[in-house]
C-alpha positions in Angstrom: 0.0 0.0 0.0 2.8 2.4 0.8 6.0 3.0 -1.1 9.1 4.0 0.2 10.2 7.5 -1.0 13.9 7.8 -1.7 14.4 11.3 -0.6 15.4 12.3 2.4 12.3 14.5 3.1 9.9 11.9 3.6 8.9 7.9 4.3 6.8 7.5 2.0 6.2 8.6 -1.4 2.7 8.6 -2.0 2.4 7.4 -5.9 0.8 4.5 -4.3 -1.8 7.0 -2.4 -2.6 8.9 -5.2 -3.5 5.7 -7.1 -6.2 4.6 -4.2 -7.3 7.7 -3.8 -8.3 7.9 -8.0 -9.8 4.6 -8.4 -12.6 6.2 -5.7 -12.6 9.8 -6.4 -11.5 9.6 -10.1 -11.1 12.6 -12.0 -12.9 15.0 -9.6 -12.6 19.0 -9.9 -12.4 21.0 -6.7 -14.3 23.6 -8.5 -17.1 21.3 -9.8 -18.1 19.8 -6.6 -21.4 20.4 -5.1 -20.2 21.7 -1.6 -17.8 24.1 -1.9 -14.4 22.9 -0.5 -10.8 24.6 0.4 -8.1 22.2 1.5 -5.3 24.1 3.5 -1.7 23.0 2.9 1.3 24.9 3.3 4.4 25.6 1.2 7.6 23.4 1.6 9.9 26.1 0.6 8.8 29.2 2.7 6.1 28.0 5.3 3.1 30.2 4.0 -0.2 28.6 4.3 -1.8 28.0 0.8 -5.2 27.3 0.8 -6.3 24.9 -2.9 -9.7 25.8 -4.0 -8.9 24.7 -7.7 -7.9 21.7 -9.6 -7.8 17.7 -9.0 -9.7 17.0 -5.6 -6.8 14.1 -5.2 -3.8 16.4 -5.9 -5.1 18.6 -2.9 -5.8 15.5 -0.7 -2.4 14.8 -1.4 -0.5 18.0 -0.6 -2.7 18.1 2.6 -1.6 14.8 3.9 2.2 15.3 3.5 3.2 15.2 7.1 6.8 16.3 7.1 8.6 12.9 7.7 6.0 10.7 7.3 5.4 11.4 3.9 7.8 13.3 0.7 6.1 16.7 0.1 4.3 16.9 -2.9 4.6 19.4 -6.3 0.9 21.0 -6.7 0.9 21.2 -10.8 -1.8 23.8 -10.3 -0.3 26.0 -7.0 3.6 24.9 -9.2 4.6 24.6 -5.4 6.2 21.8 -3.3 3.3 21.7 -0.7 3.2 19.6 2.7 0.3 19.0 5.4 -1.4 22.6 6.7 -0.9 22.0 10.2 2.6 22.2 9.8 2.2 25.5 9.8 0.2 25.7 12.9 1.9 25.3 16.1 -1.0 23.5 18.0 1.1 23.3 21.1 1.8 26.9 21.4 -1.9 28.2 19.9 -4.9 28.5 22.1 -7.7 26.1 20.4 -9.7 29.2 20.6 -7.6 31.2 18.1 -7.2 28.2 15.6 -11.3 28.5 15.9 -11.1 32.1 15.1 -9.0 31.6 11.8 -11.0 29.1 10.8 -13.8 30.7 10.6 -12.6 33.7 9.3 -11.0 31.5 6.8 -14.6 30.1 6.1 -16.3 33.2 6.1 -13.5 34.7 3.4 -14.0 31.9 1.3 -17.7 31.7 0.9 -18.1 35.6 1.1 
């Protein structure tokens, strides 16, 4: 199920992933789904948070799942960014679960505004 990435950034690879993940979601547009969604991910090479509301729904499940370590980060072809999970930009330790329920929100709001 998993295959072993040989760079050093990550465990796993995730070719294998992106395969399961298409035979069940199959070509799937973020844009063309009923409920609006916005996957958050974050950007390998500077740390800014980059939120995908465009493009293959399993490219952005992808990016989103790249836990530094655990799996390789992953080039977004639309976002043209090496892209790793969006919590790894949030410290949960050292944020207040109230404030992480404030950006959300206001993420939310921004998006559907």
């Amino acid at each position: 199920m998993f295959d072993i990435s040989k760079s050093r950034f990550g465990l796993i690879q995730g070719d294998k992933i992106i395969k399961l993940f298409g035979k069940y979601l199959g070509n799937q547009k973020i844009e063309d789904l009923e409920v609006p969604l916005a996957v958050g991910a974050t950007d390998f090479s500077n740390g800014q948070r980059v939120i995908i509301v465009k493009g293959s729904l399993v490219d952005a499940i992808r990016a989103s799942i790249s836990v530094p370590v655990l799996f390789a980060p992953y080039f977004h072809p639309v976002e043209e960014k090496w892209l790793v999970d969006g919590g790894f930009k949030i410290s949960l330790w050292m944020t207040r679960l109230d404030s992480i329920r404030e950006t959300i929100l206001l993420e939310w709001m921004s998006l559907v505004a």
